[in-house]
N, C-alpha and C positions, 0 to 999 in steps of 0.2 A: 084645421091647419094641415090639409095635405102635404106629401114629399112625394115629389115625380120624378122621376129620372127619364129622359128623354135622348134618343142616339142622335148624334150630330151627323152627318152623310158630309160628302162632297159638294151639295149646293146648301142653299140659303134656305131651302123649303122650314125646315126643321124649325129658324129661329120665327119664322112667320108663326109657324102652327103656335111654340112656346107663349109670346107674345099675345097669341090672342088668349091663351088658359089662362094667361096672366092678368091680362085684362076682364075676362071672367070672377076669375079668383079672388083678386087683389093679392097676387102671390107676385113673388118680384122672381128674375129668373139670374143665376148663377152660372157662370161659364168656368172655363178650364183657365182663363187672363187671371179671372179675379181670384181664383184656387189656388193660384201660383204666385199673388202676388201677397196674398195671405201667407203661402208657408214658406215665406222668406224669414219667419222669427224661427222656424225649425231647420231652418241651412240648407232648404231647397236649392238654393246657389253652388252650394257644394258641387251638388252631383253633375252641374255641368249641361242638365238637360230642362232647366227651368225656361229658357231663354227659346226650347226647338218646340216643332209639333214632332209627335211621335209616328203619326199615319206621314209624317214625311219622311221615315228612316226607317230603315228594315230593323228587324226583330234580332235578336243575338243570338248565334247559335249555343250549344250545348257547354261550348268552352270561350267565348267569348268574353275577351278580359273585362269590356266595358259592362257583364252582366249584372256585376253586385252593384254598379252604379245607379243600372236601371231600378233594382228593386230598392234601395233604398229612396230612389226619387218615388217610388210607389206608397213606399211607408210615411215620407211625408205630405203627400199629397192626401194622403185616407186623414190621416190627422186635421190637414186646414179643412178640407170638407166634411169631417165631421163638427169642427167649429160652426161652419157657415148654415147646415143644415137643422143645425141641435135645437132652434125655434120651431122649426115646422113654416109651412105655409112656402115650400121655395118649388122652383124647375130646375133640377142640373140637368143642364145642356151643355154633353159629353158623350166621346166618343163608347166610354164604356161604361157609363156610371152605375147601370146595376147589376156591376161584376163589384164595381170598388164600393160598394152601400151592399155587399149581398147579405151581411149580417144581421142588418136595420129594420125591423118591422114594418109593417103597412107603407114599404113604397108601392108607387104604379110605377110602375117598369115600362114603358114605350117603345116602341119601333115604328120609325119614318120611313117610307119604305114606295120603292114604284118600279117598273120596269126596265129593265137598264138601255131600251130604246127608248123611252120617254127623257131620263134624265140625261141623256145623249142629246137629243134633241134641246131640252133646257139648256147645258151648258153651254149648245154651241150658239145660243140666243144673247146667254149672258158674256160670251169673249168671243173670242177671233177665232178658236178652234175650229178644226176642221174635223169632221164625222168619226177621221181614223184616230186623230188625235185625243179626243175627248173621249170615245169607247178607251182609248188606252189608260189616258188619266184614270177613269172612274174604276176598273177593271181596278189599275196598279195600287189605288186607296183603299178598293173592298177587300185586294188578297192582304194586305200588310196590319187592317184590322184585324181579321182573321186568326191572323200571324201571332200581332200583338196577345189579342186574347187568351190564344192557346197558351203563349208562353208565359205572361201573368198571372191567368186565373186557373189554367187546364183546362179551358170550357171549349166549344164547339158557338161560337159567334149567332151563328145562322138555327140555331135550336129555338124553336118558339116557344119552350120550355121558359124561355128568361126572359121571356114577356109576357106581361097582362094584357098589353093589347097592341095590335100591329093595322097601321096607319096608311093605305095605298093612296097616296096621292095623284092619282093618275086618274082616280073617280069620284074624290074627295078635293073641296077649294077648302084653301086653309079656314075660310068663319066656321066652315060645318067641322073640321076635323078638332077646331080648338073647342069649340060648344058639345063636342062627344065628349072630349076627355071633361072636361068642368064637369058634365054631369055624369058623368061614371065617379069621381071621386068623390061626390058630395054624399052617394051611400054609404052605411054605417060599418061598411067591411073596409074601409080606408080613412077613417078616423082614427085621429090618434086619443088612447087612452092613458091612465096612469101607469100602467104594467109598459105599455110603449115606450111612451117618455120616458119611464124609468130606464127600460133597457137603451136608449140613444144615449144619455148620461155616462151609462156604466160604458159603453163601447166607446165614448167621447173620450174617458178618462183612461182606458186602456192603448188608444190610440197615441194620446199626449206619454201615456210611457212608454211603446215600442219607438217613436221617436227617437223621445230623450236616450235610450238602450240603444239605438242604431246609432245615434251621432256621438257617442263617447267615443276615445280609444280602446278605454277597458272595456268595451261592449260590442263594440263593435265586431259585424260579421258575424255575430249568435244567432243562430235560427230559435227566436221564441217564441211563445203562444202566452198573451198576456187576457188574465181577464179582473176585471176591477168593481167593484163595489161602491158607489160613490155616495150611500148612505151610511155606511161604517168607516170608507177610505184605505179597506182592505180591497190590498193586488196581490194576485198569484201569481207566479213565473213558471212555468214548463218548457221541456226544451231539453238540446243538446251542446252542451261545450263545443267548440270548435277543435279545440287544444285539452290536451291532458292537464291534472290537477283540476278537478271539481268542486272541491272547497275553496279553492282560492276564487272561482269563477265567479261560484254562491256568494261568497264575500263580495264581490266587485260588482254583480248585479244590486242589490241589495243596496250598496254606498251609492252607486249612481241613483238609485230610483227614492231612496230616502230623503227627505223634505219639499218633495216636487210637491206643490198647491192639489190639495183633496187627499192625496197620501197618507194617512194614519198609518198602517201596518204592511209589510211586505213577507209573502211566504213564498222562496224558490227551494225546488223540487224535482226530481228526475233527470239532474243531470249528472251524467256520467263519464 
């Protein structure tokens, strides 16, 4: 039961390739609708950006009021996808998905990827664009990824470091590039094991409480580091108060995160 994580571009190529690994696979493929339509029970609506695409709006700068908005839509977002993935056997197909899965064991990590005069030439097949126009769209998409990334993850987008494997379609037809990947993950280095499983669980259940800590009042705006045990249903909290009074903080983490389902014991720590 592979987990793939596959980058979404500016054309359609991507869902082709997806589609055929899935057909391969018998794996069903997961998009960024159905992510968002999931972490509507974690108040994805809240933040106001359930409804946009992100690579269609610039990045926030350093002081940017809408920032804490952005990251809390991030925090729920890790949360519904880790619901959706916590079986195995899926494709997210996303703009960034193995930045938001980087904790997750044995994903394959993807990059769709071609020339930017070929996918020029593509887009202005699939619309009414014109050569300047469509270099522009695709250019103004790649920088705002980019953008996106850096200010999310701290990563560098374009590092092949964050890929397992990268896809040039421009010498690759989607049957041959979906029947690579099928048989790149059926070797035993992309298998999920019990030590795997276990850790998707434990990061499932950590997710579901940085959440629940992000959308309270009393909790909200705490930069935490949550990690969770979901064989004993012991959560640790680390981190820093926002505001002075540490014991009263400890207290208010604690009450919110107390009787959430899998929760047995709660230990916060290091806040000062």
């Amino acid at each position: 039961m592979p987990l793939i994580t596959m980058t979404r571009g500016s054309l359609s190529a991507s869902r082709e390739v997806a589609e055929k690994v899935c057909r391969e696979l018998g794996s069903r493929t997961i998009t960024r609708e159905e992510i968002i339509e999931h972490a509507s029970q974690y108040g994805v609506d809240e933040t106001g950006l359930a409804g946009k695409d992100l690579m269609a709006m610039e990045p926030p700068g350093m002081w940017d009021r809408h920032a804490a908005q952005r990251r809390l839509y991030l925090t729920f977002l890790r949360a519904s996808l880790m619901d959706l993935i916590a079986d195995g056997n899926v494709v997210y197909l996303g703009h960034m998905g193995q930045f938001v899965l980087s904790k997750v064991p044995k994903v394959f990590r993807i990059r769709v990827d071609s020339s930017i005069a070929y996918r020029v030439h593509s887009l202005m097949k699939g619309s009414k664009l014109s050569e300047v126009d469509a270099r522009d769209y695709i250019e103004k998409i790649d920088d705002r990824r980019r953008s996106w990334a850096k200010f999310l993850y701290g990563v560098d987008y374009d590092d092949p470091q964050h890929y397992d494997m990268i896809l040039n379609l421009e010498r690759l037809s989607f049957e041959s590039a979906g029947e690579i990947v099928a048989c790149a993950v059926r070797r035993p280095d992309w298998e999920q094991n019990e030590e795997s499983l276990q850790t998707i669980q434990n990061l499932r259940l950590a997710t579901h409480v940085q959440a629940r800590l992000a959308r309270s009042p009393r909790t909200r705006g705490m930069e935490l580091d949550v990690d969770a045990d979901t064989r004993t249903g012991h959560v640790k909290v680390r981190g820093m108060s926002t505001l002075v009074g540490a014991r009263t903080w400890k207290s208010d983490i604690s009450t919110v995160i107390q009787g959430m389902p899998g929760v047995n014991s709660v230990d916060v720590r290091d806040l000062r």
